[in-house]
PDB file of the backbone (N, CA, C, O) and the ligand in Angstrom, with CONECT records:
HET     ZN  A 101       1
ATOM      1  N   UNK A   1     -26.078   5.471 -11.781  1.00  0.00           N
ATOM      2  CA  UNK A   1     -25.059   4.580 -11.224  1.00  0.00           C
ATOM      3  C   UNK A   1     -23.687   5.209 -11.365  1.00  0.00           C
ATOM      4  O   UNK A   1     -23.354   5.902 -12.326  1.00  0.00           O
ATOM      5  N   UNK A   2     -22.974   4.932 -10.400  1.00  0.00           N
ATOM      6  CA  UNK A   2     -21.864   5.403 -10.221  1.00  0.00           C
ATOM      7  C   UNK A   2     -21.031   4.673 -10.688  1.00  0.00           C
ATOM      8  O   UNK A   2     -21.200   3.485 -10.414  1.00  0.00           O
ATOM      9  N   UNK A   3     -19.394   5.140 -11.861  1.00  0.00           N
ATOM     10  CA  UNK A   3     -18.416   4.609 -11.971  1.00  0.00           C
ATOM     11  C   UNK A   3     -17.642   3.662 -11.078  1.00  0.00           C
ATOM     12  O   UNK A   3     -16.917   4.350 -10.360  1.00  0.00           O
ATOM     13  N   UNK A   4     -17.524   2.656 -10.876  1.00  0.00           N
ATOM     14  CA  UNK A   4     -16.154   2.648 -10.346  1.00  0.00           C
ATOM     15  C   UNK A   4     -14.580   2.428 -11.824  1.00  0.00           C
ATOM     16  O   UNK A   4     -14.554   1.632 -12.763  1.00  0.00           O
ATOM     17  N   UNK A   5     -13.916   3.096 -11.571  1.00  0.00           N
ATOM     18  CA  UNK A   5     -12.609   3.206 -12.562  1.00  0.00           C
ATOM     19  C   UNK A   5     -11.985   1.931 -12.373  1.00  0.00           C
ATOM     20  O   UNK A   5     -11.796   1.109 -13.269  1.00  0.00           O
ATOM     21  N   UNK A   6     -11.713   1.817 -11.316  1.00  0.00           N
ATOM     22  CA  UNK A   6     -10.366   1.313 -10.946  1.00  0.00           C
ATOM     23  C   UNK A   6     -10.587   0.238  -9.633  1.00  0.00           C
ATOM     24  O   UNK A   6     -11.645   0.461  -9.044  1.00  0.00           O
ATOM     25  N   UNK A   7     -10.005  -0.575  -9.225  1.00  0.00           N
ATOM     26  CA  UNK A   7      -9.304  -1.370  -8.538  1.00  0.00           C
ATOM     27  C   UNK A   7      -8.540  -1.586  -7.561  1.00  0.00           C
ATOM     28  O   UNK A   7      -7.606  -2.332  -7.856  1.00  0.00           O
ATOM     29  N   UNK A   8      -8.558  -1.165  -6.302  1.00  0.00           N
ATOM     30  CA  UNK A   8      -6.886  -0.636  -5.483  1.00  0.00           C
ATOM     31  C   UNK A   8      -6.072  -1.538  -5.683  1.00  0.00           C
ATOM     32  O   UNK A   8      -6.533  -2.679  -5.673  1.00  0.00           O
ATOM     33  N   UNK A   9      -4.790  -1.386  -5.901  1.00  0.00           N
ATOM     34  CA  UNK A   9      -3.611  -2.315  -6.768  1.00  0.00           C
ATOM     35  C   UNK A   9      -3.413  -3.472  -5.178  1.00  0.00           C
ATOM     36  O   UNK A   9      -2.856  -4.570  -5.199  1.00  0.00           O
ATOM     37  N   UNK A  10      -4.074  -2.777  -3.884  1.00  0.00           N
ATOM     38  CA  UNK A  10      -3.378  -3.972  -3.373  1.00  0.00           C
ATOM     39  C   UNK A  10      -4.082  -4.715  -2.875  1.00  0.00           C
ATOM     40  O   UNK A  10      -3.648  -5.835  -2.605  1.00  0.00           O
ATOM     41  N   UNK A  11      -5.702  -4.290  -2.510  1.00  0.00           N
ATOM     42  CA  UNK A  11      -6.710  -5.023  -1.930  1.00  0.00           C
ATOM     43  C   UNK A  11      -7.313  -5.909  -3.110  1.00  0.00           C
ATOM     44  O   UNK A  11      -7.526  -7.119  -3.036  1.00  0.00           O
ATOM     45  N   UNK A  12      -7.584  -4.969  -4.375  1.00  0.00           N
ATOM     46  CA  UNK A  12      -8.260  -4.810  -5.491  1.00  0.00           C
ATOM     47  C   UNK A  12      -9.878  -4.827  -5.384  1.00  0.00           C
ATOM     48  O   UNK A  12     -10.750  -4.972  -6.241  1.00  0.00           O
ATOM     49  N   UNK A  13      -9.929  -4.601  -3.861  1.00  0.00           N
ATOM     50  CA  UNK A  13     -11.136  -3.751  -4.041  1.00  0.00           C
ATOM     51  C   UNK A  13     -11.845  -2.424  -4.556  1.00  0.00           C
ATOM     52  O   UNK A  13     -11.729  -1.399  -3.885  1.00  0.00           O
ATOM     53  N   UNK A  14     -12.480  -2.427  -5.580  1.00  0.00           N
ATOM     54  CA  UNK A  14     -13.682  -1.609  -6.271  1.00  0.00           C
ATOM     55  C   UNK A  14     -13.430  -0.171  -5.616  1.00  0.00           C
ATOM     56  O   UNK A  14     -14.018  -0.008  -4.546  1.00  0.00           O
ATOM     57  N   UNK A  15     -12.876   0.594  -5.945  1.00  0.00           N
ATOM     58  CA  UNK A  15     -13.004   2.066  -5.802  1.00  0.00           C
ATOM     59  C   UNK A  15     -13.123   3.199  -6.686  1.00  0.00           C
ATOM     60  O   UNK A  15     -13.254   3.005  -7.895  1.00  0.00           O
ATOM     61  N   UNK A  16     -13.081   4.652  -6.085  1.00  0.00           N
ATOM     62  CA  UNK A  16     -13.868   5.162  -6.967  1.00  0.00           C
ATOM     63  C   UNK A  16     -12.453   5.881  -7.539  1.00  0.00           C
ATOM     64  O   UNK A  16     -11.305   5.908  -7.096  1.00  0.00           O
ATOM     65  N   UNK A  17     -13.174   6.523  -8.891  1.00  0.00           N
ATOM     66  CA  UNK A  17     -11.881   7.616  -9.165  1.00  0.00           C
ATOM     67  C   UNK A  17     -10.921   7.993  -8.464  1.00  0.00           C
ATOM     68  O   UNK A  17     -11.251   8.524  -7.404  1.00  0.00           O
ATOM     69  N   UNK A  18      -9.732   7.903  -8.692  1.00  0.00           N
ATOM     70  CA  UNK A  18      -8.560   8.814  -7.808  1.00  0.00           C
ATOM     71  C   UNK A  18      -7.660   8.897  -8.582  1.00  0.00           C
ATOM     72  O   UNK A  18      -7.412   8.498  -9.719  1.00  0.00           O
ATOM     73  N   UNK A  19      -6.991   9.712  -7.504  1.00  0.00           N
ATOM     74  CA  UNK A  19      -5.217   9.877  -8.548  1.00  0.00           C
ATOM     75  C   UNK A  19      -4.479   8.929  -8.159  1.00  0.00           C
ATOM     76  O   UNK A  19      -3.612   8.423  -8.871  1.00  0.00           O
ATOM     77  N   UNK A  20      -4.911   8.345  -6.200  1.00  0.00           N
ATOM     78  CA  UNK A  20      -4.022   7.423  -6.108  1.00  0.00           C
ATOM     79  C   UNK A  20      -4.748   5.633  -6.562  1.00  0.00           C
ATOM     80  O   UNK A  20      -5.878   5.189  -6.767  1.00  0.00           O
ATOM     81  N   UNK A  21      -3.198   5.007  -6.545  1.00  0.00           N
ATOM     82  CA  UNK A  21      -3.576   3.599  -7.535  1.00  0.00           C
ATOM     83  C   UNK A  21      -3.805   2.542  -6.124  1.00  0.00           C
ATOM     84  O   UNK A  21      -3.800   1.316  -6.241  1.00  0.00           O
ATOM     85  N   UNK A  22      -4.025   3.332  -4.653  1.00  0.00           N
ATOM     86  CA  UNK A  22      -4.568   2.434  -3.781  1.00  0.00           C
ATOM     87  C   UNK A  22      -5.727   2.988  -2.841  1.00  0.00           C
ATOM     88  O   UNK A  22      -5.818   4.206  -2.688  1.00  0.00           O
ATOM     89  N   UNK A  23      -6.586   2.151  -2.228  1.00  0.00           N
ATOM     90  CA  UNK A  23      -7.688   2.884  -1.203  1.00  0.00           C
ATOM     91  C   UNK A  23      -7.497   3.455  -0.239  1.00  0.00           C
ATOM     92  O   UNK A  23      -6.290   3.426   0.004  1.00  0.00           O
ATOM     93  N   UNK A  24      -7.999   3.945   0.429  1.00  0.00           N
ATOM     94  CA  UNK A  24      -7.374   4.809   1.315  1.00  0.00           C
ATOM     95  C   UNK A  24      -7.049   3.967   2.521  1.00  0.00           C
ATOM     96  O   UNK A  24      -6.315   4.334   3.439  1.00  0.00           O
ATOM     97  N   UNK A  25      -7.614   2.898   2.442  1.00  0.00           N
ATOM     98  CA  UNK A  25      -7.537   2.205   3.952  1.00  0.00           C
ATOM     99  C   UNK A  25      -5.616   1.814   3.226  1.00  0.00           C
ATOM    100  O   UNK A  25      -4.601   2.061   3.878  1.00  0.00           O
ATOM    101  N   UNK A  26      -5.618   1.280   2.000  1.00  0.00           N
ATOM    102  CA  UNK A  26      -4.081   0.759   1.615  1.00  0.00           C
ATOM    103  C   UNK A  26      -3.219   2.155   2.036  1.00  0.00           C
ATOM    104  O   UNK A  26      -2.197   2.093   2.720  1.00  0.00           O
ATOM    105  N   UNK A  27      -3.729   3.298   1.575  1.00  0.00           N
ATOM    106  CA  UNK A  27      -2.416   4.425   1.457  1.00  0.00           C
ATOM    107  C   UNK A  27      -2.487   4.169   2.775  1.00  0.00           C
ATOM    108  O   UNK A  27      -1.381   4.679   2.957  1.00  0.00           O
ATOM    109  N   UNK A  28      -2.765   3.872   3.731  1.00  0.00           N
ATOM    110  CA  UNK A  28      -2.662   4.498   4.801  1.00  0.00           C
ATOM    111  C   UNK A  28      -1.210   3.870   5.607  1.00  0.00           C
ATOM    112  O   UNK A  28      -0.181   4.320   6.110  1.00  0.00           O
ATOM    113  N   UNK A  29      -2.172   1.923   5.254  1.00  0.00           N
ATOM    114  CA  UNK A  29      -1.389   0.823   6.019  1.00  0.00           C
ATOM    115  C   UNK A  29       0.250   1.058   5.161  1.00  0.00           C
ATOM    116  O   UNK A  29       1.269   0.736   5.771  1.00  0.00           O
ATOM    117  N   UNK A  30       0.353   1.700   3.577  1.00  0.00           N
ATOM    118  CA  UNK A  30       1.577   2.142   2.941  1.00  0.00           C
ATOM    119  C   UNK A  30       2.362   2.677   3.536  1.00  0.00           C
ATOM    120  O   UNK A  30       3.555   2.376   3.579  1.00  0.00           O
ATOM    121  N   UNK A  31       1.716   3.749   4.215  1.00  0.00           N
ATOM    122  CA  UNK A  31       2.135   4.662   4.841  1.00  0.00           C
ATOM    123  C   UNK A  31       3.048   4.454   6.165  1.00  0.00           C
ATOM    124  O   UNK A  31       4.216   4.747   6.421  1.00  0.00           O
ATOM    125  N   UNK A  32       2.062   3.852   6.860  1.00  0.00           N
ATOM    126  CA  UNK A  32       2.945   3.578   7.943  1.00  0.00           C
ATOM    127  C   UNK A  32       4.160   2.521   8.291  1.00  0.00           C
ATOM    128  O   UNK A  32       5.048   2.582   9.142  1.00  0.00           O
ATOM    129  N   UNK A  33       3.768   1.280   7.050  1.00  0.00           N
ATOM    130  CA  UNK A  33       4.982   0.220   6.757  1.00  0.00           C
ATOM    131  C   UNK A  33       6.405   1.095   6.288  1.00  0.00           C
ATOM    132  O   UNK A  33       7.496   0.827   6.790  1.00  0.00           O
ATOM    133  N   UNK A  34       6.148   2.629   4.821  1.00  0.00           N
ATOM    134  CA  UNK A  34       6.995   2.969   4.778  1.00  0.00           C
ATOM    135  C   UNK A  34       8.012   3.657   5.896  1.00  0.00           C
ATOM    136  O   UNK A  34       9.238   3.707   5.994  1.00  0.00           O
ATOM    137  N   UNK A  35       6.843   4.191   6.739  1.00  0.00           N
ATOM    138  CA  UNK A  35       7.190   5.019   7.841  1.00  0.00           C
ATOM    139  C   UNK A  35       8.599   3.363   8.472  1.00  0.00           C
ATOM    140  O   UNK A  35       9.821   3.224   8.528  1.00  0.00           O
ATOM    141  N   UNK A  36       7.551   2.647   8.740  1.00  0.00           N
ATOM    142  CA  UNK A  36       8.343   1.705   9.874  1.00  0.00           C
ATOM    143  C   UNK A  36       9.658   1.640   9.221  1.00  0.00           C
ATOM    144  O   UNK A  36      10.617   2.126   9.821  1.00  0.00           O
ATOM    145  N   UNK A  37       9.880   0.914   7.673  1.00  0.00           N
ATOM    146  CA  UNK A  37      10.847   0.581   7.413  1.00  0.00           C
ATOM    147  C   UNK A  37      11.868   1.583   7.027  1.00  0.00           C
ATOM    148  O   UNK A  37      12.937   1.208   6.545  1.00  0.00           O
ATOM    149  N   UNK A  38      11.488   3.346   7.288  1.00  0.00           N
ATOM    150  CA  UNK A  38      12.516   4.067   7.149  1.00  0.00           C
ATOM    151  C   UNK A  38      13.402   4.048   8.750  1.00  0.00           C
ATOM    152  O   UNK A  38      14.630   4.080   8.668  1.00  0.00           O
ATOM    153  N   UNK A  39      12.871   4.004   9.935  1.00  0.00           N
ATOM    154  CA  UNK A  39      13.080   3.976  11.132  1.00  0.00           C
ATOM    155  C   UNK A  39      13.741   2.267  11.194  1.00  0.00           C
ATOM    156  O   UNK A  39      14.739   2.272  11.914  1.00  0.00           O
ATOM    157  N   UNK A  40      13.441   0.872  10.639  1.00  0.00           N
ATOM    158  CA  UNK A  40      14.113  -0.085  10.873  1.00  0.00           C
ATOM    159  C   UNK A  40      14.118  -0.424   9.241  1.00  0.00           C
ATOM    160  O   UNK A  40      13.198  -0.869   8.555  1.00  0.00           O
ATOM    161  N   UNK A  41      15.038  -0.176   8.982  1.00  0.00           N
ATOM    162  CA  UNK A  41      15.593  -0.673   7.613  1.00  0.00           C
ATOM    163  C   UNK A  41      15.993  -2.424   7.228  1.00  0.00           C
ATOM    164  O   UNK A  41      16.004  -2.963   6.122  1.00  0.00           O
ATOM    165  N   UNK A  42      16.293  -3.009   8.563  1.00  0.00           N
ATOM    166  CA  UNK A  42      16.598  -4.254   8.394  1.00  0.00           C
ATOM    167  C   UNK A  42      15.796  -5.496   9.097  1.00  0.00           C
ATOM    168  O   UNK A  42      16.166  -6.642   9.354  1.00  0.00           O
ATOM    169  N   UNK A  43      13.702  -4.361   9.452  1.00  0.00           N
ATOM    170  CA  UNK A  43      13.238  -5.244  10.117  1.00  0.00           C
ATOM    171  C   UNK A  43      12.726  -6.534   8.921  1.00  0.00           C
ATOM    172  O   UNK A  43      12.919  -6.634   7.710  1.00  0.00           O
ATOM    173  N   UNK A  44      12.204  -7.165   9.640  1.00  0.00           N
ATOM    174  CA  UNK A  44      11.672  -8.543   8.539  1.00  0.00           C
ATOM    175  C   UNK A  44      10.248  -8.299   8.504  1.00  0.00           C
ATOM    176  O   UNK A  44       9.646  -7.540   9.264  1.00  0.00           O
ATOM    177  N   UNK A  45       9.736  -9.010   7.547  1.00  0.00           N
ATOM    178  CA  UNK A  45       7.908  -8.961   7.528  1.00  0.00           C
ATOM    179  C   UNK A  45       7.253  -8.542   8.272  1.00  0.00           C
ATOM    180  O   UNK A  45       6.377  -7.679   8.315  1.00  0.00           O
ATOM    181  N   UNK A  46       8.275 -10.018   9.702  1.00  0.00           N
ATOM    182  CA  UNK A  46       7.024 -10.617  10.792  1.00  0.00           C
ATOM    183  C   UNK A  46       7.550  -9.114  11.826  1.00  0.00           C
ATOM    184  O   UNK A  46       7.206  -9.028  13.005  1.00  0.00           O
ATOM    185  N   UNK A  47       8.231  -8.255  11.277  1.00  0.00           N
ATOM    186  CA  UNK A  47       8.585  -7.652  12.447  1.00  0.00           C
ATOM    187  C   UNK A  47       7.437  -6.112  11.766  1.00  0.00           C
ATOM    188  O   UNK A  47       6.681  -5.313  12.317  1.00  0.00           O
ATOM    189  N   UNK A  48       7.732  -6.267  10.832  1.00  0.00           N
ATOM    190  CA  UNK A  48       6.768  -4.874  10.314  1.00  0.00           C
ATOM    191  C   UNK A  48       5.435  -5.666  10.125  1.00  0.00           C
ATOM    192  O   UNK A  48       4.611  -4.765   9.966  1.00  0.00           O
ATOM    193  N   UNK A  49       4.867  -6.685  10.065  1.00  0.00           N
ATOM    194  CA  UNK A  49       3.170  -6.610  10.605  1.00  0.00           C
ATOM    195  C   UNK A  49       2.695  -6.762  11.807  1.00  0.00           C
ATOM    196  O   UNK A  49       1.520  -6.635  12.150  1.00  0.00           O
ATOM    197  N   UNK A  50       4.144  -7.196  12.844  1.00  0.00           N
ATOM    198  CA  UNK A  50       3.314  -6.518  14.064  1.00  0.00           C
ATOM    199  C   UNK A  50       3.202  -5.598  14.642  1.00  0.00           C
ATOM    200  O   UNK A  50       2.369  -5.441  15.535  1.00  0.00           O
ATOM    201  N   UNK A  51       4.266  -4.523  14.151  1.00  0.00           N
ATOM    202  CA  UNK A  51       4.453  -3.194  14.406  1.00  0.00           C
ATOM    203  C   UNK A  51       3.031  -2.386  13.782  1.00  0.00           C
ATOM    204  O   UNK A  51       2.634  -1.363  14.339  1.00  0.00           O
ATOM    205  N   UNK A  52       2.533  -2.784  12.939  1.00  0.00           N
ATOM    206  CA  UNK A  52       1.805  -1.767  12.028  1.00  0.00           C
ATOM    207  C   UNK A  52       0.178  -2.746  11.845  1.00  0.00           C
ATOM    208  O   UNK A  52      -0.782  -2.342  11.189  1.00  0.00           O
ATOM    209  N   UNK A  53       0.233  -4.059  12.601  1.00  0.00           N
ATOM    210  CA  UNK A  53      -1.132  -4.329  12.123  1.00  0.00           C
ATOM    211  C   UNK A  53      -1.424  -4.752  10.696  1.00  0.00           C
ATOM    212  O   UNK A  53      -2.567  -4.773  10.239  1.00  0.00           O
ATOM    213  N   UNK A  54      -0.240  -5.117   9.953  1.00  0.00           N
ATOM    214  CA  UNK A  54      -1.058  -5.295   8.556  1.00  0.00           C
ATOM    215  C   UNK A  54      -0.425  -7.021   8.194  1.00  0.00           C
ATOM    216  O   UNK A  54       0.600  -7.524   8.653  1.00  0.00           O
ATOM    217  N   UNK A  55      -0.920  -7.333   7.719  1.00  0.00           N
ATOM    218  CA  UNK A  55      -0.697  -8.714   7.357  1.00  0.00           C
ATOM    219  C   UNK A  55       0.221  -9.060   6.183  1.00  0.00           C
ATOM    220  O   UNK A  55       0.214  -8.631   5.029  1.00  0.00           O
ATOM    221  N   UNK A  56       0.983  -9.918   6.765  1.00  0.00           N
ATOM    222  CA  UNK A  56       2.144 -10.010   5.798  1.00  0.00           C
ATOM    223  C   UNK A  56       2.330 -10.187   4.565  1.00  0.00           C
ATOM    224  O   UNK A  56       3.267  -9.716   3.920  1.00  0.00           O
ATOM    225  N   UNK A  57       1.036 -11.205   3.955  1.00  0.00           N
ATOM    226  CA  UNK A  57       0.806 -11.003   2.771  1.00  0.00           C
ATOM    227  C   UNK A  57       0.791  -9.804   2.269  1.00  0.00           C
ATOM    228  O   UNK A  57       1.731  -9.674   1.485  1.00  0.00           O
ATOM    229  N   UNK A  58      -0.080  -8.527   2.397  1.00  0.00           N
ATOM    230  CA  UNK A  58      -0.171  -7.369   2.206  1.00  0.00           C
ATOM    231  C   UNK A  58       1.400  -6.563   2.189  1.00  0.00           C
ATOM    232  O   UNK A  58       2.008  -5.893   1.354  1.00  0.00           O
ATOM    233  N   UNK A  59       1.624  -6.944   3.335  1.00  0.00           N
ATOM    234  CA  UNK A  59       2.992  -6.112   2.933  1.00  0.00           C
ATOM    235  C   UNK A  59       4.226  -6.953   2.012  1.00  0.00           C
ATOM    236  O   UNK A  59       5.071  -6.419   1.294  1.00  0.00           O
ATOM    237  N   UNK A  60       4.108  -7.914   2.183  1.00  0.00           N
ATOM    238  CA  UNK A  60       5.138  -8.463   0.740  1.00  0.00           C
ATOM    239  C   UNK A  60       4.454  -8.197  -0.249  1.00  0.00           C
ATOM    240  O   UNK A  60       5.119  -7.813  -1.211  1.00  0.00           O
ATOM    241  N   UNK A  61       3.701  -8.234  -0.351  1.00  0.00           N
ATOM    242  CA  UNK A  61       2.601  -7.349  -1.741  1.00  0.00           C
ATOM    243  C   UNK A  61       3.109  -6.155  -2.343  1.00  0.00           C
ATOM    244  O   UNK A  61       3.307  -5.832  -3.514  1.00  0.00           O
ATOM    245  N   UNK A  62       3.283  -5.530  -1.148  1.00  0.00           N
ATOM    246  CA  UNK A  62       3.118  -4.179  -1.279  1.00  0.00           C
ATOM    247  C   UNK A  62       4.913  -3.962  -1.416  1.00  0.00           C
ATOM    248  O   UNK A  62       5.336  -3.019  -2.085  1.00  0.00           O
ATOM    249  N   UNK A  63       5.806  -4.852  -0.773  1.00  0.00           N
ATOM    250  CA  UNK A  63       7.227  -4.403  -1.053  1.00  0.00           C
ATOM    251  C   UNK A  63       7.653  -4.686  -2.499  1.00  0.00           C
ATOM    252  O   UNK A  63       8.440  -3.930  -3.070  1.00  0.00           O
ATOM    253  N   UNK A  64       6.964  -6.137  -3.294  1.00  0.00           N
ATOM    254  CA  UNK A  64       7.056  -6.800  -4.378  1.00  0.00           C
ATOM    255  C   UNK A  64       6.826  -5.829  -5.198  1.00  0.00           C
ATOM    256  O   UNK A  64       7.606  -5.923  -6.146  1.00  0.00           O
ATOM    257  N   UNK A  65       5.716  -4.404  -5.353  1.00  0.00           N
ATOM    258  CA  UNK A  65       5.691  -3.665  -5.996  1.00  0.00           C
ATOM    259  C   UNK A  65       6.471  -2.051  -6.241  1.00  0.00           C
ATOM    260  O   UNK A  65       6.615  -1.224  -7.141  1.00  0.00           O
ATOM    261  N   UNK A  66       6.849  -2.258  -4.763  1.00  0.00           N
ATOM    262  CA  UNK A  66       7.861  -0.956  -4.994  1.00  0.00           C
ATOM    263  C   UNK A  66       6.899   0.440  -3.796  1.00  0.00           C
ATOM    264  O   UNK A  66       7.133   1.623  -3.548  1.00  0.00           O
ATOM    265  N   UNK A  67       5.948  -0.422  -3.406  1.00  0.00           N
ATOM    266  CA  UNK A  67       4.987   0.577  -2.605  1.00  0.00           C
ATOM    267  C   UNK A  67       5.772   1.313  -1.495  1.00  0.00           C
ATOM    268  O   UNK A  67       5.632   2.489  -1.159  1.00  0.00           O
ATOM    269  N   UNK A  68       6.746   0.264  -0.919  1.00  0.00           N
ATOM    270  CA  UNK A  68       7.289   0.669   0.601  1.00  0.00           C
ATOM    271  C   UNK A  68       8.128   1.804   0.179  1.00  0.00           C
ATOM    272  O   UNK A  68       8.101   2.705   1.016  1.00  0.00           O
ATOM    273  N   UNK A  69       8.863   2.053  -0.845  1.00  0.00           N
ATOM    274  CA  UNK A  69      10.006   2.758  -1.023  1.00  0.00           C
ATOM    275  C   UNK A  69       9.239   4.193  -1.703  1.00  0.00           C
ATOM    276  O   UNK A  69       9.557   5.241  -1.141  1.00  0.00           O
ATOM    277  N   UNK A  70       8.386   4.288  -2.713  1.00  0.00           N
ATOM    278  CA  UNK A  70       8.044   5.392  -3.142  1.00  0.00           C
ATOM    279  C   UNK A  70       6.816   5.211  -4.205  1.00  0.00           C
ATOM    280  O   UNK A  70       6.653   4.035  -4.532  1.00  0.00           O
ATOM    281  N   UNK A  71       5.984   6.080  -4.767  1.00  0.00           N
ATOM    282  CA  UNK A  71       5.049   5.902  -5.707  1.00  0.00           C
ATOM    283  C   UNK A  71       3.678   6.108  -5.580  1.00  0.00           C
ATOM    284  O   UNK A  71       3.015   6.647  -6.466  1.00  0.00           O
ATOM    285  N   UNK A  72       3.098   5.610  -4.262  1.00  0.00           N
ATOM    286  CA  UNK A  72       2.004   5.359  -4.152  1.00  0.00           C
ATOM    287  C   UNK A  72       1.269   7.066  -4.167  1.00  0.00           C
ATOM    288  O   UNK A  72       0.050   7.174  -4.294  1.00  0.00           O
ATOM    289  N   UNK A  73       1.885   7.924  -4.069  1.00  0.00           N
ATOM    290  CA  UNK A  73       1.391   9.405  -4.322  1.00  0.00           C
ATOM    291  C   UNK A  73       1.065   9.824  -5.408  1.00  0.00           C
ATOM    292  O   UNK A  73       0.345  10.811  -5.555  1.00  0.00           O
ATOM    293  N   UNK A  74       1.856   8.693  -6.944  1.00  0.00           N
ATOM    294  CA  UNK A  74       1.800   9.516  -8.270  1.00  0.00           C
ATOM    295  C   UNK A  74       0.816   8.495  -8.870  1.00  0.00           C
ATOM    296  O   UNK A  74       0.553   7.336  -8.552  1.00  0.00           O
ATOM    297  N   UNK A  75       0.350   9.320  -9.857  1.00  0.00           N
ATOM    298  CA  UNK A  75      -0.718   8.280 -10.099  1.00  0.00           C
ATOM    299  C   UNK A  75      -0.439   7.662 -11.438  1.00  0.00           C
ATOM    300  O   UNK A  75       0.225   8.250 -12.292  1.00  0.00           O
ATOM    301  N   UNK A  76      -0.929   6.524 -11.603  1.00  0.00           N
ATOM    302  CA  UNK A  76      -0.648   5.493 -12.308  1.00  0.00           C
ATOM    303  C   UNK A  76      -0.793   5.910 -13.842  1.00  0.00           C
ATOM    304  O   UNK A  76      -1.754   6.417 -14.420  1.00  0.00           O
ATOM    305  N   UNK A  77       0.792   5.439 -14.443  1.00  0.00           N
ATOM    306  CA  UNK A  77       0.664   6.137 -15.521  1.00  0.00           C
ATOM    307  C   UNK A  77       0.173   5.383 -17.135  1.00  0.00           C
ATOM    308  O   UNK A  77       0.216   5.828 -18.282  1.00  0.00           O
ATOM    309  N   UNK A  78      -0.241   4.192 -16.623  1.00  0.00           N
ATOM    310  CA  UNK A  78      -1.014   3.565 -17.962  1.00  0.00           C
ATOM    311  C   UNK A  78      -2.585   3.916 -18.209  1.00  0.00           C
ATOM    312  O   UNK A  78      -3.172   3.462 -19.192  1.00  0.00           O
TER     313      UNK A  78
HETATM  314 ZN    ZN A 101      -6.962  -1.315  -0.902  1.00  0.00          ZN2+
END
């Protein structure tokens, strides 16, 4: 049987070892919210989950933690 370690911090679905602290389906949707909100800095939620497909919960999730701005590359240091 295989480990799972960890948790993705934003789905908290069951994944396996990594360095990063989200799944890949999260780095991804991270990715492109950060992308959006470097290009519109003053959009709102409803304007970055329809741009990007991700649901707003998720992305206030994900701003509440600091995901949009930087981090999600280094891995979690507890
Ligand atoms: Zn996830």
């Amino acid at each position: 049987m295989k480990d799972i370690v960890r948790n993705c911090r934003l789905c908290k679905e069951p994944m396996e070892s990594s360095l990063f602290m989200m799944c890949p389906t999260c780095l991804k949707d991270s990715e492109q919210i950060r992308n959006f909100i470097r290009k519109n800095p003053l959009a709102s939620l409803e304007d970055i989950s329809q741009s990007t497909n991700v649901c707003i919960d998720k992305i206030e999730y994900m701003v509440s933690l600091g995901l949009n701005r930087k981090g999600e590359y280094e891995p979690e240091m507890n």
